[in-house]
C-alpha positions as CSV (number, residue, x, y, z in Angstrom):
1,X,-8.1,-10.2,11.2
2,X,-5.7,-7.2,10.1
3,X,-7.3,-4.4,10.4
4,X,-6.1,-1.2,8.7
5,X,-7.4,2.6,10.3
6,X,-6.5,5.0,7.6
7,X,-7.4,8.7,8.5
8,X,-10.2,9.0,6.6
9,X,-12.5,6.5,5.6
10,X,-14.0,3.3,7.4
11,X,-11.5,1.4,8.8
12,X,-11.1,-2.6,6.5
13,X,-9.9,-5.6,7.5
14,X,-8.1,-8.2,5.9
15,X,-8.6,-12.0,7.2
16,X,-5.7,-14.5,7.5
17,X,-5.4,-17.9,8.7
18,X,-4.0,-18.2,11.9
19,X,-3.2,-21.8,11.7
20,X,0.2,-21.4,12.1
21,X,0.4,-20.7,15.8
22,X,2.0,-17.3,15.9
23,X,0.9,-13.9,14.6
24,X,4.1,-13.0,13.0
25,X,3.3,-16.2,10.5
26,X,-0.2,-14.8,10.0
27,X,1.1,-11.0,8.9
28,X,3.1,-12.8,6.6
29,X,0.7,-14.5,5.1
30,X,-1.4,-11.6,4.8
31,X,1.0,-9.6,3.0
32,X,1.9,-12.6,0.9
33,X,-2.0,-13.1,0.1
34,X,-3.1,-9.6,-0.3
35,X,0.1,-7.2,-1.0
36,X,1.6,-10.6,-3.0
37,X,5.0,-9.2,-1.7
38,X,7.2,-11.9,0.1
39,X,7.5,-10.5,3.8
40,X,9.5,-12.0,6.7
41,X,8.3,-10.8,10.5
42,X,10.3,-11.4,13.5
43,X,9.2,-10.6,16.6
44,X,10.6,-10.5,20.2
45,X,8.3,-10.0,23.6
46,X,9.5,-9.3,26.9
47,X,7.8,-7.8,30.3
48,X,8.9,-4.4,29.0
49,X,8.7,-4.2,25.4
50,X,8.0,-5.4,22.3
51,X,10.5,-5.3,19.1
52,X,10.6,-6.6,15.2
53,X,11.7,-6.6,12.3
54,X,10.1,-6.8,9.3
55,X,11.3,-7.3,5.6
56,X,9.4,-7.3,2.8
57,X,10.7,-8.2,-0.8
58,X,10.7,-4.8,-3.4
59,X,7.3,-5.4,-5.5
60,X,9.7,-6.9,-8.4
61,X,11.7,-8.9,-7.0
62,X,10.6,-12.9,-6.1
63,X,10.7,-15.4,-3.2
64,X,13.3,-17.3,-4.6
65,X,16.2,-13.9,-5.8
66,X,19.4,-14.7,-4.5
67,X,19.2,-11.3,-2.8
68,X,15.9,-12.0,-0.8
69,X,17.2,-15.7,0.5
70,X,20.2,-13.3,1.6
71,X,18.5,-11.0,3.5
72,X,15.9,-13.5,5.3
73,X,19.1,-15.9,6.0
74,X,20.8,-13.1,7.5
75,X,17.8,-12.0,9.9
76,X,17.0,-15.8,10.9
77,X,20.4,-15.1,13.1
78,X,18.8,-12.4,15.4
79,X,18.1,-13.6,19.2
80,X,14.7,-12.3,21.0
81,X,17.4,-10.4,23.0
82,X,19.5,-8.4,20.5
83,X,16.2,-7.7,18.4
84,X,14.6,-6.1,21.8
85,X,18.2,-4.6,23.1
86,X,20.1,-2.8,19.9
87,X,19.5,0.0,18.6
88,X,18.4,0.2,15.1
89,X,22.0,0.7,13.7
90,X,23.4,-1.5,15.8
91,X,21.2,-3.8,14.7
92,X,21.1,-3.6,10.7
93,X,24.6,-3.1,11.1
94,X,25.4,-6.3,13.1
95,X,22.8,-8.3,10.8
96,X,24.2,-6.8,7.1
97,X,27.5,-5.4,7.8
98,X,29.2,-6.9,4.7
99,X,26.5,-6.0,2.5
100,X,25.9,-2.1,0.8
101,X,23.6,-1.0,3.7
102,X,22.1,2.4,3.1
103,X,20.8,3.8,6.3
104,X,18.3,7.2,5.1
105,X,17.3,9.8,7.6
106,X,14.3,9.8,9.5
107,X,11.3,10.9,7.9
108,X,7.8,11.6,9.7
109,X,5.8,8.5,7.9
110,X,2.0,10.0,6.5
111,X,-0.5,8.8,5.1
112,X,-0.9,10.5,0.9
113,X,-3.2,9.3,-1.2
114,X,-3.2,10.4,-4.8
115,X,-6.7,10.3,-5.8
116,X,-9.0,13.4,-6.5
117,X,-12.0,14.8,-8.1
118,X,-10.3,15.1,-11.6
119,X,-8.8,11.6,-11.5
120,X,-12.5,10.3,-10.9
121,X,-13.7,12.4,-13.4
122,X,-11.6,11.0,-15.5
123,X,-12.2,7.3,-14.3
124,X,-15.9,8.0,-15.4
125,X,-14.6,9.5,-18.8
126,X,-13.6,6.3,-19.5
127,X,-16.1,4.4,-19.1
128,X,-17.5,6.1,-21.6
129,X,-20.8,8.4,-22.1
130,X,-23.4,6.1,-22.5
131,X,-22.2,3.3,-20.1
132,X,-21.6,6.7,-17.5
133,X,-26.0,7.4,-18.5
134,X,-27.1,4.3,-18.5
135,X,-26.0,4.0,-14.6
136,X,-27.3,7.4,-14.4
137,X,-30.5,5.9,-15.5
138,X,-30.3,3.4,-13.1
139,X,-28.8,5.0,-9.5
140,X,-29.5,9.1,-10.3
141,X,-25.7,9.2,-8.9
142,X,-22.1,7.7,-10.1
143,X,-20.3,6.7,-6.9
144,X,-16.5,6.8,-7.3
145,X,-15.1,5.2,-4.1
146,X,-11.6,5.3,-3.6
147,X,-10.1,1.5,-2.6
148,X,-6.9,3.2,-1.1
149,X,-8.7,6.0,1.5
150,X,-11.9,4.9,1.2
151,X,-12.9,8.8,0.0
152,X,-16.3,8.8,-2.0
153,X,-16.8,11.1,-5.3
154,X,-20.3,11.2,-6.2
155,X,-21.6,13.1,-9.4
156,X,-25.1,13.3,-10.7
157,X,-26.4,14.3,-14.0
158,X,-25.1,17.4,-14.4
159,X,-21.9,16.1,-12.8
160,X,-21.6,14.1,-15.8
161,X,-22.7,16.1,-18.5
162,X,-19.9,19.0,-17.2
163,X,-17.4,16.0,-17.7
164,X,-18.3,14.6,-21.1
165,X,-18.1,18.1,-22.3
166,X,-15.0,19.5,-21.3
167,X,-12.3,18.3,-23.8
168,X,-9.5,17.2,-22.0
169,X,-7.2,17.5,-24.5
170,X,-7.5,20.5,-26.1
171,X,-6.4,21.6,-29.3
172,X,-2.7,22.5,-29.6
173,X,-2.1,26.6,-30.8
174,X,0.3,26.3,-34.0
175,X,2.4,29.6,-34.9
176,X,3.1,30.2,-38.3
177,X,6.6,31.7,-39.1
């Protein structure tokens, strides 16, 4: 199992087959299953650390691009010991030297999810009023659950009638000259 804690929300798991042998095999075959992005994992294990490298294919691109067999070509060279000795410039430079490497600046990774109240207001919107009463009728609340961060909207009658009534789009002012 893969499991995934974000910061808020119930932590999820994804399950992969293992028959493989090695967990680096099974990641893949997650990401290939769930993300459907082609992703190559190597990993290297010693008494005092652990190291890897991981590439994953741009969400357009496919298995079989030119550039992708490139890349995962070029990484099959790395040894156990230059993945858990080198630097990571060292490294990306001794695997892709003769290729336009771009090396950006750290950035502190976080965790930003997009969604709000007004973007599930809006996902309710859409299912239309009387699909939006008819659960109503059914529940007394509308339970928007974000699948990203796992952060739960919930709006009730009034909820609903507040949204159905506000016009989102509201007339445009024309000037006369």
């Amino acid at each position: 199992a893969v499991t995934f804690q974000p910061e808020k929300g119930s932590p999820y798991q994804g399950i992969v087959d293992i028959s493989h042998g090695q967990i680096a095999k099974a990641i893949e075959s997650y990401f290939e299953q769930s993300e459907q992005l082609p992703s190559k994992l190597f990993i290297a294990v010693n008494d005092q650390r652990v190291s890897a490298l991981f590439l994953q294919a741009l969400p357009d691109a496919s298995e079989t691009s030119d550039d992708w067999q490139h890349a995962i070509t070029l990484a099959q060279t790395i040894t156990d010991e230059e993945l858990l000795s080198l630097d990571n410039k060292t490294l990306l430079h001794r695997l892709f030297n003769e290729d336009d490497l771009r090396i950006f600046e750290k950035t502190p990774v976080s965790f930003r999810c997009t969604c709000s109240q007004e973007r599930s207001e809006n996902a309710i919107k859409l299912m239309g009023e009387p699909e939006a009463n008819e659960l109503l009728q059914e529940k007394q609340i509308i339970e928007v659950t974000c699948d990203f961060c796992n952060t739960h909207y919930s709006f009730d009658r009034v909820d609903v009638k507040r949204i159905f009534s506000t016009d989102i789009n509201p007339p445009s002012s024309t000037s006369s000259h």
